[in-house]
C-alpha positions as CSV (number, residue, x, y, z in Angstrom):
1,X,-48.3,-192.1,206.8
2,X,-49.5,-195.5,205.8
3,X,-47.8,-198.4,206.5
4,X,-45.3,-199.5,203.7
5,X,-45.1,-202.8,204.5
6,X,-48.5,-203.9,203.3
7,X,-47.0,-202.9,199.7
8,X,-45.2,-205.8,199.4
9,X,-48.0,-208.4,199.8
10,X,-47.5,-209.4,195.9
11,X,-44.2,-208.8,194.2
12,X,-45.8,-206.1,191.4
13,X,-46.3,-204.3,194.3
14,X,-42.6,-204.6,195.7
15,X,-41.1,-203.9,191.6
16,X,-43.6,-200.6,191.9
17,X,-42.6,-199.0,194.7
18,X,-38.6,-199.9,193.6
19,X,-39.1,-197.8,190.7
20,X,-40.9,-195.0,192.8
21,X,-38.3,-194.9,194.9
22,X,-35.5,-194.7,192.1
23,X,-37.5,-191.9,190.7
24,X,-37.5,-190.0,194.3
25,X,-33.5,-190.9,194.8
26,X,-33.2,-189.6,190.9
27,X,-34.9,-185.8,191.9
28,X,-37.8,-186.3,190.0
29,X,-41.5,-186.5,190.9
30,X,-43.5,-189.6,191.1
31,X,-45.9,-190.6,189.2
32,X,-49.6,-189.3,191.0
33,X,-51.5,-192.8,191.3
34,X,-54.9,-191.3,190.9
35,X,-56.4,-189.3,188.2
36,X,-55.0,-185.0,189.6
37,X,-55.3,-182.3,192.1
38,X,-59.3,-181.6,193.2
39,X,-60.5,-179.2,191.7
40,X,-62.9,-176.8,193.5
41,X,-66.4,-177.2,193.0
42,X,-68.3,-173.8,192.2
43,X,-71.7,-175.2,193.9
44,X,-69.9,-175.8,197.1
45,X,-70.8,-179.9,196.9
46,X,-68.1,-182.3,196.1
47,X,-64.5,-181.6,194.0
48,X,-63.6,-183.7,191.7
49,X,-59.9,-184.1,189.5
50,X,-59.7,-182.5,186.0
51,X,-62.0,-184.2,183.6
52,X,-64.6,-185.1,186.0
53,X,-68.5,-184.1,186.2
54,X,-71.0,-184.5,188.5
55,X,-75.0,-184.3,187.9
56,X,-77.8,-184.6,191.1
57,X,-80.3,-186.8,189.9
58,X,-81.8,-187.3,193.4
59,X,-82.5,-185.5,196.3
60,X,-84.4,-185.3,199.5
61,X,-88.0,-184.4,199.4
62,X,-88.5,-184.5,195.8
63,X,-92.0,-186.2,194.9
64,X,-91.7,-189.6,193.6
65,X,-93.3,-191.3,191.2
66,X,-95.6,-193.3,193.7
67,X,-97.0,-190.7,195.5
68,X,-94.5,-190.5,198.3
69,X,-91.1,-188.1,198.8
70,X,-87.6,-189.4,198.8
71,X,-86.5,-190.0,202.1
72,X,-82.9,-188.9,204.3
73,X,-80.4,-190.7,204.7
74,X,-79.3,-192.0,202.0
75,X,-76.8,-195.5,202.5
76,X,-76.2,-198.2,200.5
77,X,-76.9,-199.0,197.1
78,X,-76.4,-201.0,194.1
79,X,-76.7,-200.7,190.4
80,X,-78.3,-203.1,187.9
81,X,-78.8,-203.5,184.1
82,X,-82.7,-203.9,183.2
83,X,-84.4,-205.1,180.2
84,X,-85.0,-202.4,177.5
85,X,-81.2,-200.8,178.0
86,X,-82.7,-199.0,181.4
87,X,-80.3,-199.1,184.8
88,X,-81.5,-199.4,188.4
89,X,-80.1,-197.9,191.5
90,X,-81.4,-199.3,194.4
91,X,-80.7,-197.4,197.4
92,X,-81.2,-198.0,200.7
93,X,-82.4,-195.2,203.9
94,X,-80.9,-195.5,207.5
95,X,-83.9,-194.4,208.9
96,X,-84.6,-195.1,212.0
97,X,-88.2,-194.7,214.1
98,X,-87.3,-191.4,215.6
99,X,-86.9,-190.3,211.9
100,X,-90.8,-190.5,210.6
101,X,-90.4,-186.5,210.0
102,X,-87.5,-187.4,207.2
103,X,-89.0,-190.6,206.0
104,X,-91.0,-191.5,202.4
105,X,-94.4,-190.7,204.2
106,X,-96.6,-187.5,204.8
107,X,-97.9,-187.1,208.5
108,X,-101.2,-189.5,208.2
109,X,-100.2,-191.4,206.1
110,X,-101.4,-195.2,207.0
111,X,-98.5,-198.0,206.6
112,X,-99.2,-199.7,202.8
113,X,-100.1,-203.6,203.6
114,X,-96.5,-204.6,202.5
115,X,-94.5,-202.8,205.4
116,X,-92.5,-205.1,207.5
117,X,-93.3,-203.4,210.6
118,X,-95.2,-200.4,211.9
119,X,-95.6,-198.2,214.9
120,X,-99.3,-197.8,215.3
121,X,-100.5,-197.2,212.0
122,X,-97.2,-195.5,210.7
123,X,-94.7,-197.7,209.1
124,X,-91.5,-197.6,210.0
125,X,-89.5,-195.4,207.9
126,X,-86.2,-197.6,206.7
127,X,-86.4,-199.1,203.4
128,X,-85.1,-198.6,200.1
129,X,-86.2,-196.3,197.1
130,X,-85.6,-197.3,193.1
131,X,-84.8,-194.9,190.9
132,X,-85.1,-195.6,186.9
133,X,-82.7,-193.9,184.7
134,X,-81.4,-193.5,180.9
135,X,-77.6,-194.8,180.8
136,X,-77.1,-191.9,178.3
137,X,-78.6,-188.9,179.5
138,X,-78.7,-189.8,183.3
139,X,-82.8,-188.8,183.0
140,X,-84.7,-190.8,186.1
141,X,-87.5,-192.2,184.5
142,X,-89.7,-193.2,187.6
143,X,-88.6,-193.1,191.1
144,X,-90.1,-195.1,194.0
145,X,-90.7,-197.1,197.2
146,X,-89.0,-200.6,197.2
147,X,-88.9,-201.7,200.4
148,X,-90.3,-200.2,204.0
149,X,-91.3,-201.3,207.6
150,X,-87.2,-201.7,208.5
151,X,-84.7,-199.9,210.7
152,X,-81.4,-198.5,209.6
153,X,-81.0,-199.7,206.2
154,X,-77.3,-199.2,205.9
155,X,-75.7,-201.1,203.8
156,X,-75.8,-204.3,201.1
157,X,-74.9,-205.9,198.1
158,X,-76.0,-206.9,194.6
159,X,-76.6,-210.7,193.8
160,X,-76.2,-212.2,190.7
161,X,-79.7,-212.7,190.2
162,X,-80.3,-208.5,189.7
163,X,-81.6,-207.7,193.2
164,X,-80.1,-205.8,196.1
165,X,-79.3,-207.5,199.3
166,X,-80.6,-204.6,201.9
167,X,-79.1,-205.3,205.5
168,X,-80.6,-203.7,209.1
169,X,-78.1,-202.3,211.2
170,X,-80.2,-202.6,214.0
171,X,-81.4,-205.4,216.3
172,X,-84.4,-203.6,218.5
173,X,-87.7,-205.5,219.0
174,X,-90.9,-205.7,220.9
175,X,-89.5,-204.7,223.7
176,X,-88.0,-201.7,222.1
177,X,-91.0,-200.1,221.1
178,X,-91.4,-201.7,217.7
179,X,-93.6,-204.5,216.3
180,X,-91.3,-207.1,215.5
181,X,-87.8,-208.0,215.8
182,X,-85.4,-206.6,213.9
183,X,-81.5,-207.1,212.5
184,X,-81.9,-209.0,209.1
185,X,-81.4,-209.3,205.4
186,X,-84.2,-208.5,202.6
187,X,-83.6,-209.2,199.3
188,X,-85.1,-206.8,197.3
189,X,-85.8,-207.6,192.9
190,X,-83.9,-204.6,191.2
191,X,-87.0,-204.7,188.9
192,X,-90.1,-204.3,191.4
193,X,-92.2,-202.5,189.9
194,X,-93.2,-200.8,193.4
195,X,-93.2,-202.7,197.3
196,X,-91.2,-205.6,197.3
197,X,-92.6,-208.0,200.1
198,X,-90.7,-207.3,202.8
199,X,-89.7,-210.9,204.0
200,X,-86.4,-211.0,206.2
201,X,-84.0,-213.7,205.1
202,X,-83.9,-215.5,209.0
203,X,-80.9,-218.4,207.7
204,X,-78.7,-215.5,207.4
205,X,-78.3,-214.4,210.7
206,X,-79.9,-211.8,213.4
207,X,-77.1,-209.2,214.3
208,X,-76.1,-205.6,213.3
209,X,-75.7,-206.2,209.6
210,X,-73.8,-204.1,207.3
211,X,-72.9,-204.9,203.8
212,X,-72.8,-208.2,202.0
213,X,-71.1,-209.7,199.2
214,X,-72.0,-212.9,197.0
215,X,-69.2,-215.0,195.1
216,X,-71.0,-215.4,191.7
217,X,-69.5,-218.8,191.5
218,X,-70.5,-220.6,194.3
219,X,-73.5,-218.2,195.5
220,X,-71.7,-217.9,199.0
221,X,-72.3,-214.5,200.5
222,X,-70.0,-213.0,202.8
223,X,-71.1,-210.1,205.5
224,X,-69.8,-207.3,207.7
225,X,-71.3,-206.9,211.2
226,X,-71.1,-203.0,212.6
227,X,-70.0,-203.5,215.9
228,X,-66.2,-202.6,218.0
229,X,-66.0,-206.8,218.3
230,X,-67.9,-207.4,215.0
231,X,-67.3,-210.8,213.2
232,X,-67.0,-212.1,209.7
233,X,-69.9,-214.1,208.6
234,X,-70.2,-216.0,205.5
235,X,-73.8,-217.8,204.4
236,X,-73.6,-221.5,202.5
237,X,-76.8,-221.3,201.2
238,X,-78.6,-224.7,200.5
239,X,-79.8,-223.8,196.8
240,X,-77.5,-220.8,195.8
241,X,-79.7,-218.3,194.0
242,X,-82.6,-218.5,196.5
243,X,-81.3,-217.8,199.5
244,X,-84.8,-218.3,201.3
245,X,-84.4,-222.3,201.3
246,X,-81.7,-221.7,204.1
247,X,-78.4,-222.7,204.7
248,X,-75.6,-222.7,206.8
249,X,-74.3,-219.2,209.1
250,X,-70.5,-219.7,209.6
251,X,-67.9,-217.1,211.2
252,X,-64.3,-216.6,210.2
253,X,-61.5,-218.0,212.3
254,X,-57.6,-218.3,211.8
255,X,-55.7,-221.6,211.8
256,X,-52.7,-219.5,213.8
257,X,-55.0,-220.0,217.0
258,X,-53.3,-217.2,218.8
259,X,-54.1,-214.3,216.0
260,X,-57.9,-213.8,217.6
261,X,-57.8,-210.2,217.1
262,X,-57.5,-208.4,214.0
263,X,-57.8,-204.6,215.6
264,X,-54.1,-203.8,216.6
265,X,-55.7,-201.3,219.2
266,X,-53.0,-203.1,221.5
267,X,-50.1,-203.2,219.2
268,X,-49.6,-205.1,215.5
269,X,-51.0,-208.3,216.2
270,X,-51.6,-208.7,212.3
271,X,-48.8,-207.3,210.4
272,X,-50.1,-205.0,207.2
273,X,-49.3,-207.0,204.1
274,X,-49.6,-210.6,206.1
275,X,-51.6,-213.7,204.8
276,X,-53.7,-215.8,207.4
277,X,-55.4,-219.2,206.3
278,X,-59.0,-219.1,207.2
279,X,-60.8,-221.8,208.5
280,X,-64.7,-221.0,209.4
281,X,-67.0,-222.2,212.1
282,X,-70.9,-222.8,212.1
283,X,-73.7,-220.8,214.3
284,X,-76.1,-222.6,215.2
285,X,-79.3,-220.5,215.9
286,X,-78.8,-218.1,213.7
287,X,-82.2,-216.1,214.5
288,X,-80.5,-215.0,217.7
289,X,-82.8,-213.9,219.8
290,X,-80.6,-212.6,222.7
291,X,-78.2,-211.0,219.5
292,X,-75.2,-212.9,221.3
293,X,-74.0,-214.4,217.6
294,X,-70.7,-212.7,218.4
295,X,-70.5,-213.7,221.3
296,X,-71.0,-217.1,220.7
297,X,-68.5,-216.8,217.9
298,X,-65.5,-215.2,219.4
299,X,-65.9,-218.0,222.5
300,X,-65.8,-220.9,219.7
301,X,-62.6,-219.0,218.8
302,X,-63.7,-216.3,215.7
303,X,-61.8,-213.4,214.6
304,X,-63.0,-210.2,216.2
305,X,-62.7,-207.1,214.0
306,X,-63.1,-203.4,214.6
307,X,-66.3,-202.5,212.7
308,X,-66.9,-204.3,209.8
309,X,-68.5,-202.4,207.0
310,X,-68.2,-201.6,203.5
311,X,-67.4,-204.9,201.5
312,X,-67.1,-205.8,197.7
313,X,-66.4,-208.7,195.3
314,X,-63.4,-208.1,193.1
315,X,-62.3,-210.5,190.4
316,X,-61.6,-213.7,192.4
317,X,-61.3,-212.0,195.7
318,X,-63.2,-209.8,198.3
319,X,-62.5,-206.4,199.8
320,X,-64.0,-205.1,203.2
321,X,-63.2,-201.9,205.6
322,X,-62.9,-202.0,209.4
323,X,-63.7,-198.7,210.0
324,X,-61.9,-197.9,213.2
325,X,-59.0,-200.7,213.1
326,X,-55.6,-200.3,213.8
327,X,-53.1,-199.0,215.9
328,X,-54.4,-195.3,215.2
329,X,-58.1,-196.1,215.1
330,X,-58.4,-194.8,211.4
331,X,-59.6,-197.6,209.7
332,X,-57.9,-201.1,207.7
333,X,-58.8,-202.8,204.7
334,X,-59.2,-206.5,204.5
335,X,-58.6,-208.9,201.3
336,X,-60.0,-212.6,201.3
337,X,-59.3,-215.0,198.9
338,X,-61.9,-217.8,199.1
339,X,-60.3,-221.3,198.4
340,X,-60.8,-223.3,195.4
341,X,-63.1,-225.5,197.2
342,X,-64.8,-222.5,199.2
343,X,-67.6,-224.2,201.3
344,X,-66.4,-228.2,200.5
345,X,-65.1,-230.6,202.4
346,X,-61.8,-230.0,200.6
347,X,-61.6,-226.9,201.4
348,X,-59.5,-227.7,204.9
349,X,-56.6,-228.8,202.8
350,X,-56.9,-226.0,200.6
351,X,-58.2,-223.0,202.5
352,X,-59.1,-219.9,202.0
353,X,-56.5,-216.5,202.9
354,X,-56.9,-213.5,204.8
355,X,-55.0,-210.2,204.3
356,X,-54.3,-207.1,205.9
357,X,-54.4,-205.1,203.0
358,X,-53.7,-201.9,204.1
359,X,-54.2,-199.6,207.9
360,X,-54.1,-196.2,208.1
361,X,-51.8,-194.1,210.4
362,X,-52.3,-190.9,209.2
363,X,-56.2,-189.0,209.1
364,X,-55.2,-187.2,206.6
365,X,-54.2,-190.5,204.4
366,X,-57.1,-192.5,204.8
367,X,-59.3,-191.9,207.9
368,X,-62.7,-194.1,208.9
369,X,-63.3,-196.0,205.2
370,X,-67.1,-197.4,204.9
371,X,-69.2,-197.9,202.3
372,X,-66.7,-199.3,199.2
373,X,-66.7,-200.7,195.8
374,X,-64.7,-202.3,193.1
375,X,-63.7,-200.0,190.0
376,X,-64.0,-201.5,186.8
377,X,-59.5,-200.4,186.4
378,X,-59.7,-202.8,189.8
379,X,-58.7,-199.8,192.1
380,X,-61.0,-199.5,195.3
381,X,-63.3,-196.4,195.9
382,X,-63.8,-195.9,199.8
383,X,-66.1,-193.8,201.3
384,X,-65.2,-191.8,204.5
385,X,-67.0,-191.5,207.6
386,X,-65.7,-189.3,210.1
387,X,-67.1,-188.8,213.3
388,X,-65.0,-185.5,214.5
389,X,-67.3,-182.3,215.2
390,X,-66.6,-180.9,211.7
391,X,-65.8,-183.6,209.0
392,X,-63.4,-183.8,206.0
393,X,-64.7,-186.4,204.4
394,X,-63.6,-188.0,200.9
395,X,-64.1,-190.5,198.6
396,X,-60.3,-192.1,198.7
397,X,-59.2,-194.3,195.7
398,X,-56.8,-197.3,196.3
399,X,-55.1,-199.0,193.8
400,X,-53.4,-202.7,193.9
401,X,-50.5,-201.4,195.6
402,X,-52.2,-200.1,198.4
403,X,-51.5,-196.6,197.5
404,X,-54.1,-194.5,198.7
405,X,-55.4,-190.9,196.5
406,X,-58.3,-188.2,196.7
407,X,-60.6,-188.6,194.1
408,X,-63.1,-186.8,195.5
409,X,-63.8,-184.0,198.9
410,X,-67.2,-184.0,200.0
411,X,-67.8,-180.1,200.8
412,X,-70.7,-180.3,202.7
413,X,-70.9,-181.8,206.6
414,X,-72.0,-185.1,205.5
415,X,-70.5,-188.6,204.3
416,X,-70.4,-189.7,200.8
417,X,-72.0,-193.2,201.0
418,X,-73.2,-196.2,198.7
419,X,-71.0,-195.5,196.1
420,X,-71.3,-198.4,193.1
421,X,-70.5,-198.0,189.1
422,X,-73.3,-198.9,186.3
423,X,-72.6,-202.0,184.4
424,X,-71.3,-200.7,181.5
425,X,-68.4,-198.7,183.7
426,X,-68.8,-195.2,182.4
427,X,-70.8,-193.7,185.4
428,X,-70.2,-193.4,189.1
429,X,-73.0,-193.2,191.3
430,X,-72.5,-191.5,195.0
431,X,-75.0,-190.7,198.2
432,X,-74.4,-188.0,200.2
433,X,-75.7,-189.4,202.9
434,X,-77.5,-186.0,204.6
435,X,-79.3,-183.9,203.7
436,X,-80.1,-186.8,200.4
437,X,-78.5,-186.8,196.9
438,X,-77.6,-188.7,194.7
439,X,-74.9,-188.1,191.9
440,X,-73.8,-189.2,189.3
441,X,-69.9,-188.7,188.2
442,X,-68.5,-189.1,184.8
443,X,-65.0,-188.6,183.4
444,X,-61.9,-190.1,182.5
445,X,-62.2,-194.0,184.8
């Protein structure tokens, strides 16, 4: 079972579960918090509630509109309104060097001059694809190559300037085989019409990114780091909105100096439900040659968290997964609350919050949350990513209580990643990460 306590962080939350729990003293059946039962898919792929459709409008191998095929290993991705009524998914391919076979290219095929990095005259295979679609009839217009030349393009985040954020989970360099070094941030224009130069955002750190998140009020873009003692990192960027004129690489810390580690591998160390003020502390070096940010952090007194991943902005407040916290392993949910004066000098009197929002105990609850977003209703959709021999994997809904529901069971040995709503709210989009597809759900939000 989840943890009850975490219910109460807000007292709507504590007045909800009262009246559930007058309703089970009463005899009678609570209320279901998501939208029904699953209901089995005939194709085998993903079950969905009553109501609900799905339709593939991507998959692997399928020839693109540039010339090239889309690629494995689907990730990360974002959606954007375009000019002329079109949307743009942007979606990003943790693809890796060993995976040329699965990548956008046919054997032979010389790198294009805007790859970031090659392996003789292959590029290398991560990157991102574009796809082009009707908001009505879900057609894909044009489908392409955005980005290439990276490794492990896992996850990201939209901007407020319509571009995806596209993050390397991977820090290899020369002396790994490859050209160049690795373990950055591209920001990739939602409308590239093709190759977006592939030039890595440095200012913004050198480690095993994840995801990324930008307030749209003061530009400030938080980030998840993939590792067991990952950190939180947040960028102050000197011109917010062009985030290649620098800025400042900071890394979360708690003013209760003893509360250092967020995990609860060892026992509850941060209680479900609990509020920490944040203070943050600067990197310097950020390009991190010796990929020792963490390292650097946690000895200047950082938070350490267990696998930072998925992470979204919500109304006035972020959400991000740490995929194998807490006392079971299965996975927590963090909330932070930036302060009003997020990034001033103020801001010490006034800081920011940090919540345990919610931590698993049961698998069959909530079990290894990744990629997430924000639904327009302002429940969370997680993405799970199991790592047992044969995986049960679901997209799990949360609402502002912290309950957590199935919306969805992903059929097929794979995990459902990258999962992000069009602007307008009607459509879900979802990867499957392997063998490639892309959906799209409608129904009842």
């Amino acid at each position: 079972m989840l943890d009850r306590r975490q219910f109460a962080a807000t007292a709507f939350a504590v007045a909800g579960l009262a009246l559930q729990s007058r309703v089970a003293r009463a005899g009678m059946m609570a209320l279901d918090p998501g939208y029904g039962p699953l209901q089995s898919d005939p194709a085998g792929l993903i079950d969905l509630p009553p109501g609900f459709s799905y339709k593939v409008v991507s998959e692997l191998g399928q020839a693109m509109d540039d010339g090239h095929r889309v690629p494995d290993r689907a990730d990360g991705m974002g959606c954007f309104r375009l000019d002329g009524g079109r949307i743009a998914l942007v979606r990003n391919h943790e693809l890796q060097p060993k995976h040329l076979a699965t990548g956008p290219f046919a054997a032979g095929t010389p790198a294009p001059a805007e790859a970031f990095d090659r392996i003789g005259d292959a590029a290398l295979p991560g990157g991102t694809t574009t796809l082009l679609l009707d908001p009505d009839t879900l057609t894909v217009e044009k489908q392409y190559l955005s980005l290439v030349g990276t490794i492990r393009n896992c996850a990201g985040g939209v901007t407020p300037w319509n571009s995806w954020l596209s993050c390397e989970e991977n820090v290899d360099g020369p002396s790994e085989g490859v050209g160049r070094d690795h373990g950055w941030v591209f920001d990739v224009p939602a409308d590239a019409d093709g190759l977006a130069p592939a030039e890595p955002l440095k200012a913004m750190g050198r480690f095993n990114h994840e995801a990324a998140a930008i307030d749209p009020r003061t530009g400030i873009v938080y980030m998840t780091e993939d590792r067991d003692d990952s950190l939180f990192y947040r960028f102050l960027p000197d011109d917010p909105g062009s985030l290649r004129k620098g800025g400042r690489l900071q890394v979360l810390a708690f003013h209760d100096k003893w509360l250092r580690d967020s995990r609860n591998w060892a026992g509850q160390k941060m209680a479900a439900g609990s509020w920490h003020f944040a203070r943050w502390i600067d990197l310097d070096n950020p390009e991190s040659p010796a990929d020792d940010l963490r390292a650097r952090g946690a000895k200047k007194g950082a938070a350490v968290f267990a696998r930072g991943e998925g992470i979204h902005w919500g109304r006035d407040e972020l959400y991000f997964t740490c995929t194998s916290g807490g006392r079971a392993q299965q996975g927590q949910i963090m909330r932070y609350r930036p302060s009003r004066h997020e990034g001033k000098d103020r801001e010490q009197r006034e800081p920011g919050r940090l919540q345990l929002f919610l931590e698993s105990t049961d698998p069959a609850h909530y079990s290894y949350g990744d990629n997430l977003t924000v639904a327009p209703n302002g429940h969370l959709f997680v993405c799970e990513d199991q790592y047992t021999p044969t995986v049960t994997n679901h997209l799990r809904g949360v609402t502002p209580f912290g309950e957590v529901y199935p919306f969805a069971f992903i059929r097929i040995q794979t995990e459902p990643a990258g999962v992000c709503f069009a602007p307008d709210g009607r459509t879900m989009f979802l990867n499957l990460y392997s063998p490639a597809k892309t959906i799209a759900i409608r129904g009842p939000f």
